[in-house]
VMD Tcl script that draws the C-alpha trace (Angstrom):
set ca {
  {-4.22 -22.18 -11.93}
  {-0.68 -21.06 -12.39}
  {0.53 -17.85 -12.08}
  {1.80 -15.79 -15.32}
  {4.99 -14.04 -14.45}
  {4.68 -10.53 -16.54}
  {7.33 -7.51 -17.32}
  {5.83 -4.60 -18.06}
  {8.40 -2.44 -20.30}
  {8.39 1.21 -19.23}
  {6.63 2.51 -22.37}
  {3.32 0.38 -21.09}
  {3.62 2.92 -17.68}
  {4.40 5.65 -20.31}
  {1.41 5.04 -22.06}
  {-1.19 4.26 -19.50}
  {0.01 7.51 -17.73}
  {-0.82 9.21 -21.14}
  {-3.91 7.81 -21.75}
  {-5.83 6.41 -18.86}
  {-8.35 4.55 -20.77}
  {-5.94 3.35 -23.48}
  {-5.07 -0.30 -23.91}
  {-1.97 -0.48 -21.66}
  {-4.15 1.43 -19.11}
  {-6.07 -1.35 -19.25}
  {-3.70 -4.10 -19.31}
  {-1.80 -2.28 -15.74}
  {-5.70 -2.64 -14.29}
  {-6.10 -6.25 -15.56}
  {-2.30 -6.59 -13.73}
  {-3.46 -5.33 -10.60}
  {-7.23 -6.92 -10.08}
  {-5.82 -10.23 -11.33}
  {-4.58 -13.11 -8.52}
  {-2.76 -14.89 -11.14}
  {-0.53 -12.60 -12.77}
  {2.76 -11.71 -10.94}
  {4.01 -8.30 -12.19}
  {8.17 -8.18 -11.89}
  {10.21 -5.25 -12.19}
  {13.98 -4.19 -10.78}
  {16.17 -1.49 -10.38}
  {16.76 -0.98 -14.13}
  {13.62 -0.42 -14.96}
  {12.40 1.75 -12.71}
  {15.29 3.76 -13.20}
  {14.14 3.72 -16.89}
  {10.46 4.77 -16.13}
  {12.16 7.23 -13.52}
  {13.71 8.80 -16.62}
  {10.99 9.08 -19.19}
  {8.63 10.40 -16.23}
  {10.87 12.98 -15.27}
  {14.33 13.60 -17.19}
  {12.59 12.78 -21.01}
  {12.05 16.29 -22.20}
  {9.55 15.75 -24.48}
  {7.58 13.29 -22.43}
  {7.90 14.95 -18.79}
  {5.64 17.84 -19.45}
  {3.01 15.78 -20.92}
  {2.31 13.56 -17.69}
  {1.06 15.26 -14.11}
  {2.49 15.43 -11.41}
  {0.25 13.48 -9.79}
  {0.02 10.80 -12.33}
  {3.42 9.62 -12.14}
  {3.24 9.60 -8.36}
  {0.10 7.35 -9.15}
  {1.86 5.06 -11.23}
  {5.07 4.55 -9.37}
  {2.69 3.80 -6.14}
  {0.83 1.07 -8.33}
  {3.95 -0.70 -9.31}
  {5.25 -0.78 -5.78}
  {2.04 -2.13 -4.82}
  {1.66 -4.70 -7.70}
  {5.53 -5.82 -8.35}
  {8.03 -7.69 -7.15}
  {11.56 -6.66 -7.49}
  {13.54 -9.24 -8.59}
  {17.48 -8.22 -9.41}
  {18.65 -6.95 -12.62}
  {20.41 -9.80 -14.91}
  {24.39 -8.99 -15.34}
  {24.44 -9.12 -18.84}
  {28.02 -10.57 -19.79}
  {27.00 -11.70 -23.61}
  {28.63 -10.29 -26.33}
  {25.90 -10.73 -28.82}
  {22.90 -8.16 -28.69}
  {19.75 -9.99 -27.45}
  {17.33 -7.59 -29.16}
  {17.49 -4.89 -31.82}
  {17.99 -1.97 -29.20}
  {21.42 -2.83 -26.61}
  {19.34 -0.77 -24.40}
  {16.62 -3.22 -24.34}
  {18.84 -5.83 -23.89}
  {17.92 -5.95 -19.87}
  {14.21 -6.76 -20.63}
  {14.93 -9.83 -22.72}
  {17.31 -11.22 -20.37}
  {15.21 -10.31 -17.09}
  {11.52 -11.93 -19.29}
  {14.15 -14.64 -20.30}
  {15.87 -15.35 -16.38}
  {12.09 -15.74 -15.13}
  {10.63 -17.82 -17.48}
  {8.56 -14.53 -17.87}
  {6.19 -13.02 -20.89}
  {7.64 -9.03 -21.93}
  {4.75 -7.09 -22.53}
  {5.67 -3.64 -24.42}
  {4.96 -1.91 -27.36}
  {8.39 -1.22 -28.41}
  {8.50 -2.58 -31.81}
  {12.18 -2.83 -31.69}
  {11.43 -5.23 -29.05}
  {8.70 -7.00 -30.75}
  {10.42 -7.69 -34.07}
}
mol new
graphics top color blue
foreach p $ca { graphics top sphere $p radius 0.5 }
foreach p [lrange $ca 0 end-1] q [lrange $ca 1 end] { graphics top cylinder $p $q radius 0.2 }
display resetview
């Protein structure tokens, strides 16, 4: 079987840090036990997930300490860092600028963008 290249937006971390038997949760399990899915991530990102983890006042408080440690050790684990795109376009590749690195990164690897943005998913 081939393997499914997968980005995992920040908000899924976000999310399975918040709930740990939600659905992303679930899918960042599924990611880990599963031979054929390949999780990427790069710099960007984790910078992002850096940021809502730790800088995002209203999101910070609500995760502990030892949770984001937890997740940051799982994605180092389960990812491969692959370099950020250089995005050169002048024509917005999603409805948020800001998201404009996941579409191009999912898009660069031939790779499926799981999030539940749905700024993103519009």
């Amino acid at each position: 079987m081939t393997q499914q290249l997968v980005i995992l937006d920040a908000c899924v971390f976000v999310a399975a840090a918040l709930k740990h038997d939600g659905v992303s949760a679930k899918v960042l399990y599924f990611c880990e036990e599963s031979a054929d899915i390949v999780v990427l991530w790069s710099q960007k990102l984790a910078y992002e997930l850096h940021e809502d983890f730790y800088a995002n006042a209203d999101l910070a408080p609500l995760i502990r300490p030892e949770t984001k440690v937890g997740i940051f050790t799982r994605l180092e684990n389960i990812a491969t860092l692959v370099e950020d795109v250089k995005l050169d376009e002048p024509l917005p590749l999603s409805h948020d600028r800001d998201d404009d690195y996941l579409v191009a990164l999912a898009h660069r690897h031939n790779a499926t963008l799981i999030t539940l943005d749905r700024k993103l998913i519009e």
